[in-house]
N, C-alpha and C positions, 0 to 999 in steps of 0.2 A: 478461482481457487485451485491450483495449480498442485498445490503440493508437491513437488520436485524437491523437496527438502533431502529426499533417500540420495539424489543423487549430486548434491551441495558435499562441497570438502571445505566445511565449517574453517577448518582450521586456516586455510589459505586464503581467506573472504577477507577485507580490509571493511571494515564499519562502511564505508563508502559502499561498500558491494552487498553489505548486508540491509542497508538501509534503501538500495534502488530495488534488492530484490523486495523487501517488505512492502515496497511503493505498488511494483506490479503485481503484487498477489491480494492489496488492499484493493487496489484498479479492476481486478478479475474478480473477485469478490462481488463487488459494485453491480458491475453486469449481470452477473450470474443472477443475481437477486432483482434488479431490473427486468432482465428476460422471464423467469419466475415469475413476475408478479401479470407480465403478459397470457400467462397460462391459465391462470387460475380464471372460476367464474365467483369465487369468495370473495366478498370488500374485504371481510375483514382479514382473509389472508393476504390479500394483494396490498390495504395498507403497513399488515406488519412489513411483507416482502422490500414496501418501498422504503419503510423505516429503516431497518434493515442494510439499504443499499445505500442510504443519505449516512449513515453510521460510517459505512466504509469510508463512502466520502471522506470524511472528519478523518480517518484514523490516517488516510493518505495525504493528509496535509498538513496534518500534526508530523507525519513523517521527514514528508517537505523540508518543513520549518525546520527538524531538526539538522538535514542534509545540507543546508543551505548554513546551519549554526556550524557544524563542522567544517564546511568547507571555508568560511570565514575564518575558524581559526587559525586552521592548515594555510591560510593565505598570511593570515597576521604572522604565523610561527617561521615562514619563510619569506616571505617578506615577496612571497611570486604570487599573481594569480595563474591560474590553470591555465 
């Protein structure tokens, strides 16, 4: 979890660059809460922790998914792939 957001110029990001950044701070995420849940001697913290980090998971591949639907179309609309 990165948070680097302060030094993102939003304005200049192409969806493309918004969506890889979202992927690596779902990515970092993940870890963070994976490593976290090494720490703990709590089950029950350590299973929320890994919940948690299976969550990221999901959000990064829903990300995926969408990056991969943009980039489909940007192929379709020019007729190029990358």
């Amino acid at each position: 979890m990165s948070h680097r957001t302060n030094d993102m110029n939003w304005a200049e990001m192409s969806m493309e660059d918004v969506l890889l950044f979202a992927i690596e701070d779902e990515n970092e995420a993940q870890k963070y809460y994976r490593h976290a849940s090494t720490l703990t001697g709590n089950t029950h913290t350590r299973d929320v922790l890994l919940r948690l980090a299976e969550m990221e998971k999901g959000h990064a591949e829903v990300l995926r998914q969408e990056l991969e639907e943009l980039r489909l179309e940007r192929e379709e609309e020019t007729g190029m792939a990358d």
